[in-house]
N, C-alpha and C positions, 0 to 999 in steps of 0.2 A: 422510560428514559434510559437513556446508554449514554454511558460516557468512554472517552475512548484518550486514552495517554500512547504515543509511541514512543520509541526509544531504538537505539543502535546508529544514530546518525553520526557523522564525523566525516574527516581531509582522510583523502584515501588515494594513491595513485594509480593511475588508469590502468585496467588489467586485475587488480583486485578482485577479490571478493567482498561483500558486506552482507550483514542480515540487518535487517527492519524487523520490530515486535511492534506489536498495537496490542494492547491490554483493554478486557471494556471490562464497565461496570454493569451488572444484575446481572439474571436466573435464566434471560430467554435466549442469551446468544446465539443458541444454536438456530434460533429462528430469524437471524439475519444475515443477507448478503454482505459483504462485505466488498473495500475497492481500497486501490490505492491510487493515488493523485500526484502529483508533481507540481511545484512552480517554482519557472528559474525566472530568476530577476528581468522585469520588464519585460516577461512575457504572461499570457494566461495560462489557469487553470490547466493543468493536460491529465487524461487518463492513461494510467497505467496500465492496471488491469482488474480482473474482479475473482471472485470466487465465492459457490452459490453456499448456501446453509447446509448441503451437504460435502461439502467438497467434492461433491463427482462432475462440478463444470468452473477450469477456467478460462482466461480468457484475457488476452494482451493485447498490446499496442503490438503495432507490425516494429517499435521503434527499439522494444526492448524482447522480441520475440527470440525466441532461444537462448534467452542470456537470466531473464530475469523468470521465476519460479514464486507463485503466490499459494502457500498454504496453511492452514486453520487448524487451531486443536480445540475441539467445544467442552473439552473438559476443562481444562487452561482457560476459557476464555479468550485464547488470544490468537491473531490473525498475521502470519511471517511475509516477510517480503524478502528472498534470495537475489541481493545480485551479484550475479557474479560478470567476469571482465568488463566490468564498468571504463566509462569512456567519460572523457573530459563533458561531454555533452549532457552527461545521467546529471551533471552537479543541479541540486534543485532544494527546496525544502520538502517534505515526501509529506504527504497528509494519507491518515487510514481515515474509511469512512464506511457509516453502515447505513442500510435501511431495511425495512421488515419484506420480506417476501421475496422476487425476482431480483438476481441481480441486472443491470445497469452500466453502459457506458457514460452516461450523461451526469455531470458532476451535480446539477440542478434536482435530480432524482433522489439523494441523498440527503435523509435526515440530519443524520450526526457527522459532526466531524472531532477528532483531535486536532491538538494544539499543533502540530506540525514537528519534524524532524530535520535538520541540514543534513545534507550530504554534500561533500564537496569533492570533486575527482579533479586529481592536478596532474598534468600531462609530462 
């Protein structure tokens, strides 16, 4: 079992920077992929990006490609999401999520999820 809390959401003006933390809980973290997720109101589920149990593979949406930076510390337990020059468009609730082994663009492929984060980008 993993449980998984994020944090660092908030109204932020476009152009900004933000960091995203996802915390889990137990011993094996370092044996999970990990991803982060998006949902902006009245639309679905979107993938953001992933990063593997080692950190030596990530991997983005073409939407946040060069802006946004996803990386892990397995000592920490915990999995970062960098954005930076954010755009009215990133505004979403941000979801981390893990599962054991490969990572994953498909939100369906993911065991756990956290409770979600807002972010909001005002133009």
């Amino acid at each position: 079992q993993v449980q998984l809390v994020e944090s660092g959401g908030g109204l932020v003006q476009a152009g900004d920077s933000l960091r995203l933390s996802c915390a889990a809980s137990g011993r094996t973290f370092n044996g999970y992929a990990m991803a982060w997720f998006r949902q902006a109101p009245g639309k679905e589920r979107e993938f953001v990006g992933y990063i593997s149990t080692s950190a030596r593979t990530t991997y983005y949406a073409d939407s946040v490609t060069g802006r946004f930076t996803i990386a892990r510390d397995n000592a920490k337990n915990t999995v970062y999401l960098q954005m930076n020059s954010v755009r009215p468009e990133d505004t979403a609730v941000y979801y981390c999520a893990a599962r054991l082994a490969n990572a994953a663009r498909n939100a369906a492929e993911y065991t756990y999820w956290g409770q979600g984060t807002q972010v909001t980008v005002s133009s």
